[in-house]
C-alpha positions as CSV (number, residue, x, y, z in Angstrom):
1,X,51.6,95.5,78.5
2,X,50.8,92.3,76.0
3,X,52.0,92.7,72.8
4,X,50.6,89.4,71.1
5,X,48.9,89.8,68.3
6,X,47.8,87.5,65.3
7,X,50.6,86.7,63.2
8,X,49.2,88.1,59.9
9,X,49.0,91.2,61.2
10,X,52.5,92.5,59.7
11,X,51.0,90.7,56.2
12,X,47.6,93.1,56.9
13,X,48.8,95.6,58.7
14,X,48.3,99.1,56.4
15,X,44.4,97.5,55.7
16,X,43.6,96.9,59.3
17,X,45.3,100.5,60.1
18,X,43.1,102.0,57.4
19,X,40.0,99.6,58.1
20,X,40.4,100.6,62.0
21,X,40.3,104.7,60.5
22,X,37.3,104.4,58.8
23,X,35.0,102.3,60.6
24,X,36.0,102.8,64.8
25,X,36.0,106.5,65.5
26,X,37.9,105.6,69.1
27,X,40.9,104.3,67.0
28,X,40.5,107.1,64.8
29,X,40.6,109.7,67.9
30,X,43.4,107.8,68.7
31,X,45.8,108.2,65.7
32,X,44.3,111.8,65.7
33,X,45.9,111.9,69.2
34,X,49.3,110.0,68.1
35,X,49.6,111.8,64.9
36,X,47.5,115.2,65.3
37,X,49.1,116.4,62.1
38,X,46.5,114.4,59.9
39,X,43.5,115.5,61.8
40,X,42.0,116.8,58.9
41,X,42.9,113.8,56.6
42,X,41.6,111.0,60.0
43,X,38.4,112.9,60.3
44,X,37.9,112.8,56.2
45,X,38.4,109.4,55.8
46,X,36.5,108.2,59.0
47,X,33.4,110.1,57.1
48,X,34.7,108.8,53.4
49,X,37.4,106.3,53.1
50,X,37.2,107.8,49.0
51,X,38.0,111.3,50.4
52,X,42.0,111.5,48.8
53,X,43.1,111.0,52.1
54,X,44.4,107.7,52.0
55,X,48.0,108.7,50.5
56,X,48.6,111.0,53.4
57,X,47.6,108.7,56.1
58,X,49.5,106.1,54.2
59,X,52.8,108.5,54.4
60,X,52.3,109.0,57.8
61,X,51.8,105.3,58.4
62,X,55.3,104.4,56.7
63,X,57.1,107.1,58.3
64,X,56.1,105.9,61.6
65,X,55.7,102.1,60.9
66,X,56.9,101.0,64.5
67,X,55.2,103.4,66.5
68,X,51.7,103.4,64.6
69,X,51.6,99.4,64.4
70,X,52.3,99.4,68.4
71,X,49.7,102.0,69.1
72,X,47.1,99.1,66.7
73,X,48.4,96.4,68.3
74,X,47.7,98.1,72.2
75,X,44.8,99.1,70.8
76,X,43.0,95.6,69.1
77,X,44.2,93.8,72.4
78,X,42.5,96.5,74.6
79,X,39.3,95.9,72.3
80,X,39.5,92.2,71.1
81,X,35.9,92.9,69.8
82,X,37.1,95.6,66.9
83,X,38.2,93.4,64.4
84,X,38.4,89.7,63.8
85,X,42.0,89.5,62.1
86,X,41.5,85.6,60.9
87,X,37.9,86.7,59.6
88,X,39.3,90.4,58.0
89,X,42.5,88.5,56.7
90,X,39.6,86.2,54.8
91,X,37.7,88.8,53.3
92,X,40.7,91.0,52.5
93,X,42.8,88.4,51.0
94,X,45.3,89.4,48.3
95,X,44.1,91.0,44.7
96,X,46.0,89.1,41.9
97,X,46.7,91.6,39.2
98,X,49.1,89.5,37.0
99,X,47.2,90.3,33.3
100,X,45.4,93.2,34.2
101,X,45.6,96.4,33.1
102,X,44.5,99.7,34.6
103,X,43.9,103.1,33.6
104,X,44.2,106.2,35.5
105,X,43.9,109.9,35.1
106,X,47.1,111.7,34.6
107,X,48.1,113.7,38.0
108,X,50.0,112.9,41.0
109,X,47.2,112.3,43.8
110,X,45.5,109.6,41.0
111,X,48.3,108.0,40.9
112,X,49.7,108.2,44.5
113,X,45.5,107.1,45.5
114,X,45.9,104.4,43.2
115,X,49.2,103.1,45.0
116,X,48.0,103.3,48.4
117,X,45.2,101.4,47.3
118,X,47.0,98.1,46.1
119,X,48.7,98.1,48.9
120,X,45.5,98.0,51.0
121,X,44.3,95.4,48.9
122,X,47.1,93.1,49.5
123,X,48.1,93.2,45.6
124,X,49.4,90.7,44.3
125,X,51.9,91.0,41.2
126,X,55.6,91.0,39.8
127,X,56.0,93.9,38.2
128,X,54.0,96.4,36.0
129,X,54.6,99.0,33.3
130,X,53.5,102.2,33.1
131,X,52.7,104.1,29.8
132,X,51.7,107.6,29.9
133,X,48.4,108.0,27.0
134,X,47.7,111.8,26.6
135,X,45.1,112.5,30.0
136,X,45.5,108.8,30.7
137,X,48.1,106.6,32.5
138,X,48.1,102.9,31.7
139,X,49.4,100.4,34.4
140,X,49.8,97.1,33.2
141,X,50.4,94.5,35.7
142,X,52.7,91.0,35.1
């Protein structure tokens, strides 16, 4: 068993995870396999990667970090062709939010889809505030 794998993989890891859900239905049958829990969720976001899936996978992911980045890992060596990790890396980059501000709705799964998504996105930042505006929550990023 090889184990090498580009080194920005632990920099990209959560996007190529998701990336590798949504657009390769083998790697998707195989999380379903690993974690058959989030069946449901897998098969959602492999059809819709803007289903409200993403903080479940993404909780699944963290819990089991080790064991879901091996299973990638096994999996882009097995199939070099599946993703290009310098190209991805590229295209994917990191999101600078420093000065930005964002508003949300008001529930949990907003905010929680919100989250998930700049990790994915590699975001980049300090800190940020949040204020809570009647239906609205601002996030303002420094």
């Amino acid at each position: 068993m090889s184990l090498s794998i580009n080194p920005k993989y632990n920099t990209y890891s959560i996007s190529i995870v998701f990336h590798l859900l949504h657009n390769n239905e083998d790697y998707k049958n195989l999380w379903v396999s690993k974690f058959p829990d989030t069946e449901h969720q897998a098969d959602n976001f492999f059809k819709d990667e803007n289903c409200g899936c993403r903080p479940v996978l993404l909780q699944k992911y963290k819990k089991f970090r080790f064991e879901a980045d091996l299973m990638t890992v096994e999996f882009i060596n097995e199939n070099p062709d599946v993703i290009d990790i310098d190209d991805f890396c590229t295209q994917v980059g990191g999101q600078e939010l420093r000065g930005t501000m964002f508003s949300i709705p008001n529930t949990e799964s907003d905010y929680k889809d919100f989250l998930a998504a700049l990790q994915q996105k590699n975001a980049q930042f300090n800190h940020f505030n949040v204020l809570q505006m009647g239906e609205k929550i601002i996030v303002t990023f420094f």
